[in-house]
C-alpha positions in Angstrom: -9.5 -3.8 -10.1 -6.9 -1.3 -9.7 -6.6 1.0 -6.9 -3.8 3.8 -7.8 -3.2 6.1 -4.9 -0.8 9.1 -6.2 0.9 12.3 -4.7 -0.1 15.1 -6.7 2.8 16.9 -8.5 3.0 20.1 -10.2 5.1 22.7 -11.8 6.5 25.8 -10.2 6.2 28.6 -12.6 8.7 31.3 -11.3 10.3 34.6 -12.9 8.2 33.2 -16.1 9.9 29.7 -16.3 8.7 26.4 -15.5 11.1 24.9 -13.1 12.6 21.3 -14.2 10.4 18.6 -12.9 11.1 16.7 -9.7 13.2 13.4 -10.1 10.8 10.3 -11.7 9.4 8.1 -8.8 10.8 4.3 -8.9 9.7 1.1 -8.2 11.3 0.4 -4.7 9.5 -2.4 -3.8 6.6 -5.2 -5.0 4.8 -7.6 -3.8 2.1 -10.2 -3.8 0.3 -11.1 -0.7 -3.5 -13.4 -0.2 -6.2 -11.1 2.1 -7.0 -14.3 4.7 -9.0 -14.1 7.7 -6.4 -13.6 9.7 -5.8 -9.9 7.7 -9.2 -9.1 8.8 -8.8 -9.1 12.5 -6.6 -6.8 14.2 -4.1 -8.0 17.4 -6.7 -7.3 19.7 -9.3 -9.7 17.6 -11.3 -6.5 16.5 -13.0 -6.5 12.8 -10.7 -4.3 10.8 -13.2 -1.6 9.1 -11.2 0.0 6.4 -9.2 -1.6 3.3 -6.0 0.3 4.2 -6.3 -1.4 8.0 -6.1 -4.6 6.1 -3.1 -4.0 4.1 -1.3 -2.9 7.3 -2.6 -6.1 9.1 -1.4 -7.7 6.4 1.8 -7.2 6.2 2.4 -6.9 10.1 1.2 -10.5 10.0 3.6 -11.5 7.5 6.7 -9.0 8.8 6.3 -8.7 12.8 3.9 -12.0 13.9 5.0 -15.1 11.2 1.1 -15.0 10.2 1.9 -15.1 6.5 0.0 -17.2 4.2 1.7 -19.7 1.7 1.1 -17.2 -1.4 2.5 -13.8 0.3 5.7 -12.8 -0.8 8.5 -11.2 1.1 9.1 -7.0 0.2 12.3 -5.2 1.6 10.1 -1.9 2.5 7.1 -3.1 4.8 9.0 -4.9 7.2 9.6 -1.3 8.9 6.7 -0.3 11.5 6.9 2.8 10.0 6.7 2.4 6.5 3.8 0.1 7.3 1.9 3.3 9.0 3.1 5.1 6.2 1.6 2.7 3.9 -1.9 3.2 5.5 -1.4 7.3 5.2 -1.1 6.7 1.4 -3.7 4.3 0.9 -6.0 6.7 2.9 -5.1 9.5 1.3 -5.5 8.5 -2.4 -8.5 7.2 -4.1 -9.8 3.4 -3.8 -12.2 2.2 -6.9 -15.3 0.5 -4.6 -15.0 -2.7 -5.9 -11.1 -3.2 -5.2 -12.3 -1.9 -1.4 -15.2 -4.4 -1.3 -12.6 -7.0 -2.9 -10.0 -6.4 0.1 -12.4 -6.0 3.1 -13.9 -9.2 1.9 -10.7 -11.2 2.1 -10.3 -14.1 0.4 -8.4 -12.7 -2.5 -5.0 -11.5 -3.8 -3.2 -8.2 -4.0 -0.2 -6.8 -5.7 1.3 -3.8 -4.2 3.5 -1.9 -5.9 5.8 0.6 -4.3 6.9 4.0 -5.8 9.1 6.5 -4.4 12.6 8.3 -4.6 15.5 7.4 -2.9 14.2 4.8 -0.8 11.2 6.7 0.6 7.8 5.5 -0.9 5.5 8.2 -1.9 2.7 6.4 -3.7 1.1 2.9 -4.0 -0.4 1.2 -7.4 -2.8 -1.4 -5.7 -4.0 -4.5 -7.8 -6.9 -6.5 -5.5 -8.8 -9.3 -7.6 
């Protein structure tokens, strides 16, 4: 299942003219990473209750507490607190097919996240849970 959260771009139409499009997003960042039962549970022990609180957990387990499981790779943007609260923003904000959702919040399985942006600053996740 893919989940594809995306900014929404448009053209400017000024003094009759479409202005040139914005500069292509790029890949900054990928990554591969197993949803255990550890991702579930937040630092308090709480049950995490929505797929993009998993994702975070995820990779603040891997990044911040050396939680990671054996098939979760390394990724040079989540590392940064703030990218990972960013990462939640866009996951939240963008649309989630049901059963990718049902597929994270259940653990157990794999994702592959990848990372698009400009200039270093991500802007929108493609999100493969299976």
């Amino acid at each position: 299942m893919i989940i594809k959260t995306t900014a929404i771009c448009g053209l400017v139409l000024a003094a009759g003219m479409l202005a040139p499009p914005a500069a292509a997003q790029e890949l900054i960042g990928s990554y591969a990473a197993y949803i255990s039962e550890n991702d579930l549970y937040n630092s308090n022990g709480a049950r995490l209750s929505e797929p993009w609180q998993v994702l975070r957990q995820e990779r603040a387990n891997f990044h911040e507490f050396g939680l990671g499981d054996p098939e979760d790779e390394w990724d040079p943007f989540f590392s940064d607190r703030d990218n990972r609260a960013a990462m939640e923003q866009m996951v939240m904000n963008g649309y989630m097919d049901p059963q990718a959702r049902a597929n994270i919040m259940a653990g157990g399985g794999m994702v592959v996240v990848n990372i698009y942006g400009y200039g270093g600053v991500g802007d929108y996740l493609d999100i493969t849970a299976y």
